[in-house]
Each structure stands twice: as C-alpha cells, then as structure tokens.
Backbone bond lengths (Angstrom), bond angles and torsions (degrees), N, CA, C in turn:
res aa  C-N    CA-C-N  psi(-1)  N-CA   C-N-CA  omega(-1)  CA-C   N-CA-C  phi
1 X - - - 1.459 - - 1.521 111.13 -
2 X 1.318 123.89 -45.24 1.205 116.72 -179.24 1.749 115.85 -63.54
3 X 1.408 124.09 -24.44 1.159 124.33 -155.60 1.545 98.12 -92.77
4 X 1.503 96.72 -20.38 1.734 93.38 177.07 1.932 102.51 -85.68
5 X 0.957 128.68 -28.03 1.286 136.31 -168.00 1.704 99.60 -75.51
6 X 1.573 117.12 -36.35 1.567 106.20 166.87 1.453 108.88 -83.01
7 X 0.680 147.70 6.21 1.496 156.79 -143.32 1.710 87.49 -108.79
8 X 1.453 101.56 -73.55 1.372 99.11 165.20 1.476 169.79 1.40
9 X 1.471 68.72 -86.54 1.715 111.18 171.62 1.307 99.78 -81.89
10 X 1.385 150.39 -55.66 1.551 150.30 177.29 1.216 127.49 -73.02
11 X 1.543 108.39 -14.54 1.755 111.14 167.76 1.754 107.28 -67.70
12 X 0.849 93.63 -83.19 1.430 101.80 166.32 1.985 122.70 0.87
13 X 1.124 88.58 -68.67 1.671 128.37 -153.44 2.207 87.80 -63.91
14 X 1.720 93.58 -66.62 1.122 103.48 173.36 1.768 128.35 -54.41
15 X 1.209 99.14 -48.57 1.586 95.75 172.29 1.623 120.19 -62.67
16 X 1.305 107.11 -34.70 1.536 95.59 168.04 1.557 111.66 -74.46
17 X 1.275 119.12 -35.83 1.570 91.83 -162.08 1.766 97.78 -85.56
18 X 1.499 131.46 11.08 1.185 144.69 131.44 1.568 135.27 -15.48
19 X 1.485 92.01 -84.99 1.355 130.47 150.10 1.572 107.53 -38.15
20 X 1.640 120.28 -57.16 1.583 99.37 -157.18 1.424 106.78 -87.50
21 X 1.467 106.85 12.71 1.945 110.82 -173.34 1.281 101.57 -106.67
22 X 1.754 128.38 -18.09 1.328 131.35 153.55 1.552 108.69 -65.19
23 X 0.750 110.40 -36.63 1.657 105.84 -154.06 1.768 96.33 -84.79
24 X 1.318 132.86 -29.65 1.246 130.07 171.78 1.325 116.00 -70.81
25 X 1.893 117.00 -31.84 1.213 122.63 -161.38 1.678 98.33 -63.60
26 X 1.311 103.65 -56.68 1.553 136.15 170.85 2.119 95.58 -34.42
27 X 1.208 121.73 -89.40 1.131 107.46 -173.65 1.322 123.98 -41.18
28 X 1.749 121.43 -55.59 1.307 115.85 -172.94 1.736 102.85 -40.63
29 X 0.972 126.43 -49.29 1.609 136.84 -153.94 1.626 96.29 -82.51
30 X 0.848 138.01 -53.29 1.747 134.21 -160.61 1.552 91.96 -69.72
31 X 1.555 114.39 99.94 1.522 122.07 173.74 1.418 92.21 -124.82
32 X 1.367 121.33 110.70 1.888 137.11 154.42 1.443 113.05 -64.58
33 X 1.507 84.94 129.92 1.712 107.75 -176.38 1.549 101.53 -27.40
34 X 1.526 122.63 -36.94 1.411 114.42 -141.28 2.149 101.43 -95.82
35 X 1.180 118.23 0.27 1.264 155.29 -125.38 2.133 79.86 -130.11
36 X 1.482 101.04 -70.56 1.583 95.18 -158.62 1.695 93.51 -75.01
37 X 1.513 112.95 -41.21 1.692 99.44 173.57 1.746 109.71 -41.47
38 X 1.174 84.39 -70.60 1.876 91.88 -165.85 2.095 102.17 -36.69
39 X 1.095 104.53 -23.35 2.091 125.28 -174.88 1.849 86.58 -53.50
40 X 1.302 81.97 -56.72 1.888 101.50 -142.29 1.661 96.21 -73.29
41 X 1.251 127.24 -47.64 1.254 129.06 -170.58 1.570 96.30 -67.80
42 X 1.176 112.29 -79.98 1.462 100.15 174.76 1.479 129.27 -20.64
43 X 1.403 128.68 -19.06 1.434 123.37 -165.20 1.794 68.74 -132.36
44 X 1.002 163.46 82.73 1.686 158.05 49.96 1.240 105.50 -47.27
45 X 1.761 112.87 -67.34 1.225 95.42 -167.29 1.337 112.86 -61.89
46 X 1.114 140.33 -13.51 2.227 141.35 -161.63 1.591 91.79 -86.81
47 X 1.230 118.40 -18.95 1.574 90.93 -165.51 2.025 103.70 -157.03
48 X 1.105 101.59 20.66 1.986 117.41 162.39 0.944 121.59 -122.71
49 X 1.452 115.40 -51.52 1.249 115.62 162.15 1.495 137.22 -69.32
C-alpha cells in the first residue's frame, strides 16, 4: 500500500516538472530568422556606427 500511495503522489509531481524542463529547453532554442536579423542589426548599429 504504501508503494502504490508514492507511486501516486510522485508520478504526477515528476512529469510536470519533466514537462517544464522540455518546454524551456524548446524556448531557449526556437530563435526566428526575423529575431537573429533584428540580433545582428542591433550590434551594427552598437559598434559601426
């Protein structure tokens, strides 16, 4: 009984904080073409102009 009662309580617990270490990995990384221009221009103008 007890092993089903952590079973429980820690499935749960684990899949979300699972989930929220995918889901950050995923954001840091998803950078749009339009995202690295706007990167790049910004650091012309900081240091050519």
């Amino acid at each position: 009984m007890v092993m089903n009662f952590e079973i429980i309580i820690f499935t749960p617990i684990f899949a979300a904080f699972l989930g929220f270490i995918v889901f950050n990995i995923l954001k840091k990384r998803k950078r749009s073409a339009k995202s690295i221009y706007k990167l790049i221009d910004d650091l012309e103008k900081k240091y050519i102009y």
